[in-house]
C-alpha positions in Angstrom: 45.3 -22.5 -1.4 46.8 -21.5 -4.8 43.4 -20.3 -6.2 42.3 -19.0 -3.2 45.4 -16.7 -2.9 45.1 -15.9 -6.8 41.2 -15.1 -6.3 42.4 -12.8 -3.7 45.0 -11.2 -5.4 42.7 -10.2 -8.5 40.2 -9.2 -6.1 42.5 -6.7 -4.6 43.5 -5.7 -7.7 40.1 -4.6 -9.0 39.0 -2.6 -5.8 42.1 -0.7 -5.9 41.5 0.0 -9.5 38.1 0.4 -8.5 39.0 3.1 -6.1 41.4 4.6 -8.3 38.9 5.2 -10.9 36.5 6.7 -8.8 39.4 9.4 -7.1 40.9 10.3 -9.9 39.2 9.7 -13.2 35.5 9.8 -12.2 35.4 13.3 -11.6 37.5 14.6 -14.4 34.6 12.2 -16.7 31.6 14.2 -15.1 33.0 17.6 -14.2 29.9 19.9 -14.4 29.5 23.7 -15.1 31.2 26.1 -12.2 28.7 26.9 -9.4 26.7 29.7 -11.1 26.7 33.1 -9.8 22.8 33.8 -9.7 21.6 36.9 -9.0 20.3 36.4 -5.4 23.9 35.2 -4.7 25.6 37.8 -6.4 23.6 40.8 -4.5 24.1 39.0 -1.0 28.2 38.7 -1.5 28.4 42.0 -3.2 27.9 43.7 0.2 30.4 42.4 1.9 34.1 42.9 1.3 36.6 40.1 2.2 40.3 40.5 3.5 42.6 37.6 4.1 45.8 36.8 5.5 48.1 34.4 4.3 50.0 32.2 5.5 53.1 29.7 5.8 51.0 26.0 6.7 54.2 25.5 8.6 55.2 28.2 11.3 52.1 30.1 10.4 54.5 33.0 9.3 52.2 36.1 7.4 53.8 36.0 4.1 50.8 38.0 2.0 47.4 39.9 2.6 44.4 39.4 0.1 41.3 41.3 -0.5 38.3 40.7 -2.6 35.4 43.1 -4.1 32.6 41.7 -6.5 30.7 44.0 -8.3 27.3 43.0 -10.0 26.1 44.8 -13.5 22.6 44.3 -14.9 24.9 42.5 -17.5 27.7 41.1 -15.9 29.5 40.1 -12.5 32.9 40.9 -11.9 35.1 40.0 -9.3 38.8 42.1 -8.5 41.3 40.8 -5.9 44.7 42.2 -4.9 47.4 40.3 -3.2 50.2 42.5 -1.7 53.0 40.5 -0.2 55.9 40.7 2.0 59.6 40.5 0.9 60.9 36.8 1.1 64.2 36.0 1.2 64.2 35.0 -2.6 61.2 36.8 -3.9 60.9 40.7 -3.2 57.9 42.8 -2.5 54.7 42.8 -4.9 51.5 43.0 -5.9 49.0 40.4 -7.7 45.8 43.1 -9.4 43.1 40.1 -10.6 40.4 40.9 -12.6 37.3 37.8 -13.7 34.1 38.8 -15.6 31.3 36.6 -16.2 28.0 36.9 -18.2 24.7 37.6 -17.5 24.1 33.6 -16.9 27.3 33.1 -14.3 30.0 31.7 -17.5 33.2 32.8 -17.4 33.8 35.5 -20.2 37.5 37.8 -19.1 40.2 37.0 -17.0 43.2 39.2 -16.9 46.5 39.3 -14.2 49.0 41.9 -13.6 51.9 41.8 -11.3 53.2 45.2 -9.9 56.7 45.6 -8.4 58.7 43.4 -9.9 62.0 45.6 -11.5 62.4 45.8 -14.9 59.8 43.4 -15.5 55.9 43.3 -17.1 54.0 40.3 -16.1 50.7 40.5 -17.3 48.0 38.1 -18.4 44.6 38.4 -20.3 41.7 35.8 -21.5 38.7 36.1 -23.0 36.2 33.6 -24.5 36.3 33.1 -27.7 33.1 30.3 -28.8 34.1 27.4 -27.3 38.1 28.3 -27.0 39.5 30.8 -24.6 42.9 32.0 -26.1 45.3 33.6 -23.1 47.8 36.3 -24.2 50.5 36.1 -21.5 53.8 38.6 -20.9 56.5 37.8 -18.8 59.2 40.8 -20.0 60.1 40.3 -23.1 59.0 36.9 -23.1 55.7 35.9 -24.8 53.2 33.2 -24.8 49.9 32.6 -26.5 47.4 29.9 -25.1 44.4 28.3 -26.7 42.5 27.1 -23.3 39.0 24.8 -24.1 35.9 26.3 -22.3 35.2 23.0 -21.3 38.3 22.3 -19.1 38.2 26.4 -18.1 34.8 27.2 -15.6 36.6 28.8 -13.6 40.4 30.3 -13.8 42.3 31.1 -10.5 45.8 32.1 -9.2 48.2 30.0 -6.9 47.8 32.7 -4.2 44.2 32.2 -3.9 42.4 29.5 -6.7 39.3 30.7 -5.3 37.4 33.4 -4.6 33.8 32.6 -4.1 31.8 29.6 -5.0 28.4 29.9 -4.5 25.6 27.5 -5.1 27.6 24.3 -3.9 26.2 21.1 -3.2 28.4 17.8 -2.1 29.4 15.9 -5.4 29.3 18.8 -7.9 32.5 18.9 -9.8 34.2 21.2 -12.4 37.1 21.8 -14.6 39.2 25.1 -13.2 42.5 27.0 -14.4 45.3 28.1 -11.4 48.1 30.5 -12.9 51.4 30.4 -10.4 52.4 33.9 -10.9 55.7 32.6 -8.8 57.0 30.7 -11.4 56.7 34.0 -13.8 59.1 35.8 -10.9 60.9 33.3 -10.1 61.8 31.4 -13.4 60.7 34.1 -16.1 57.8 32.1 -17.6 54.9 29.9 -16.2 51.5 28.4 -16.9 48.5 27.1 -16.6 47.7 23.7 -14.5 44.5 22.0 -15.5 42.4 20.4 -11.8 39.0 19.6 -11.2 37.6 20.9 -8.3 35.0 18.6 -6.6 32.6 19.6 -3.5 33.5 16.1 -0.9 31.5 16.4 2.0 30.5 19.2 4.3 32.2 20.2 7.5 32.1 22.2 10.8 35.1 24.4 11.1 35.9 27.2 13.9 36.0 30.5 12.1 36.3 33.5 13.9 35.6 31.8 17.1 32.3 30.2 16.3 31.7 27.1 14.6 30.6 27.4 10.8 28.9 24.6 9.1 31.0 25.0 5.4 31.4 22.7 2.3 34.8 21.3 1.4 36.5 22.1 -2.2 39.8 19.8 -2.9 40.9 19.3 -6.3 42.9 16.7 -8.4 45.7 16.2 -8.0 44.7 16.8 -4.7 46.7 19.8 -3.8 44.1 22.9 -3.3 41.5 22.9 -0.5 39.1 25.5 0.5 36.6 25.7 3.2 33.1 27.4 1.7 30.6 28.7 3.5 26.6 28.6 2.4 26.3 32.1 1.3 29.8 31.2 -1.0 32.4 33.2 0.6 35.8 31.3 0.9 37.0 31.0 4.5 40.4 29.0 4.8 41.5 27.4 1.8 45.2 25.6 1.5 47.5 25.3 -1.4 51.2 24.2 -2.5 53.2 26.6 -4.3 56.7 25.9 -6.0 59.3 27.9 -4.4 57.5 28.3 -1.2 55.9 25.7 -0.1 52.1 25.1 1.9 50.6 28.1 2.0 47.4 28.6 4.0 45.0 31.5 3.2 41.9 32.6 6.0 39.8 35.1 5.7 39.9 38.1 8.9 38.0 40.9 9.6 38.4 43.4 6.8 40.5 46.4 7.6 39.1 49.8 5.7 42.7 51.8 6.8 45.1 49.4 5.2 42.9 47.8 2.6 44.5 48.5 -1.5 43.4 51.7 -3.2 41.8 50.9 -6.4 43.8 49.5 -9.4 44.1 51.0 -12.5 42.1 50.0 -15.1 43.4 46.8 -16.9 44.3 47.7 -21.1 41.6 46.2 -23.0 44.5 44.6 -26.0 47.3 44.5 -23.9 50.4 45.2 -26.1 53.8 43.2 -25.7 57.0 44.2 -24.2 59.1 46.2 -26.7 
């Protein structure tokens, strides 16, 4: 009975290492490339514009609204979002401006974040690829940070409002490396960064959007604290996240609405300068 119950014991002990290795360190082993914005892709998203409402997981209270516009160059793709919020008891009014460039071939190349409406403070973040380093110049104020991010933990680079904003090309049991910024933590604390996940396609499921079913694939990330619902074309149609100071947060896309949708953003400085 002794070596029987021993047996067992180191049994269960290598299938829940077993299973630990394939959740958690498997995918971070053979993260891919991001899902590559081809061309056919890019010119069937870049009709359509996408508004989305977001929203406490808990109560379903609106807490922000969220729009997205991607725009395809014979050179380059870029895709622009805007968050504008409403006032919280601890965190006033604002808005997120997001800008994300890629080349030619679907790699990231520029990422830059500004947050409007915050008094008496400059929040504003910009990237850009550098060989095979992608060094982040970040302002909070008159604080200041510098960030040396690896291209090959950085396909893709996202904020804690909305990590994604389309993923096209999917297939279940592609995986990549991604970036999420909380620009929360910048309001709330004064200073934030960047947390390192790798996004992984699970399985595919059938969700009610809009009142008709839509087969979609699912996105969740490790840790697992992001998920996102994606449909074939790539267009992002629920996805969930946790954000410090708030809480779950649950973001859906719903019919866009030309009246109250953001007027363009200013252009973003191409060398952003520091606070004085």
């Amino acid at each position: 009975m002794y070596r029987l119950f021993s047996t067992g014991v180191v049994l269960l002990w290598i299938s829940a290492m077993a299973a630990l290795f394939v959740r958690d360190v498997w995918p971070a082993w053979s993260a891919q490339d991001a899902p590559p914005m081809t061309r056919d892709k890019i010119e069937e998203l870049a009709r359509n514009r996408q508004q989305f409402g977001i929203f406490r997981a808990k109560g379903g209270e609106r807490i922000a609204t969220a729009w997205s516009t991607l725009q395809s160059l014979p050179e380059r793709t870029i895709v622009r979002g805007t968050v504008i919020t409403v006032a919280q008891s601890v965190l006033p009014a604002f808005r997120i401006e997001s800008e994300t460039e890629f080349d030619r071939d679907g790699g990231l190349d520029t990422f830059s974040l500004r947050v409007e409406g915050i008094p008496q403070t400059r929040i504003t973040v910009h990237g850009e690829r550098r060989g095979i380093y992608f060094p982040v110049e970040m302002h909070f104020g008159t604080f200041h940070r510098q960030a040396n991010l690896e291209m090959a933990a950085t396909r893709l680079i996202g904020d804690s409002m909305r990590p994604f904003t389309f993923l096209p090309t999917l297939s279940v049991g592609q995986s990549w490396r991604m970036q999420v910024l909380d620009p929360i933590a910048a309001i709330l604390g004064g200073k934030t960064h960047f947390r390192s996940f790798v996004a992984r396609v699970t399985r595919t499921e059938t969700i009610t959007h809009n009142g008709q079913p839509v087969e979609c694939f699912v996105v969740e990330t490790s840790p697992q604290q992001i998920i996102a619902w994606v449909d074939a074309s790539g267009r992002i149609l629920v996805q969930e996240a946790d954000i410090p100071g708030i809480g779950r947060i649950r973001v859906s896309e719903e019919p866009y609405n030309e009246q109250n949708a953001p007027g363009e953003a200013p252009p973003r400085p191409e060398n952003p300068e520091p606070e004085p």
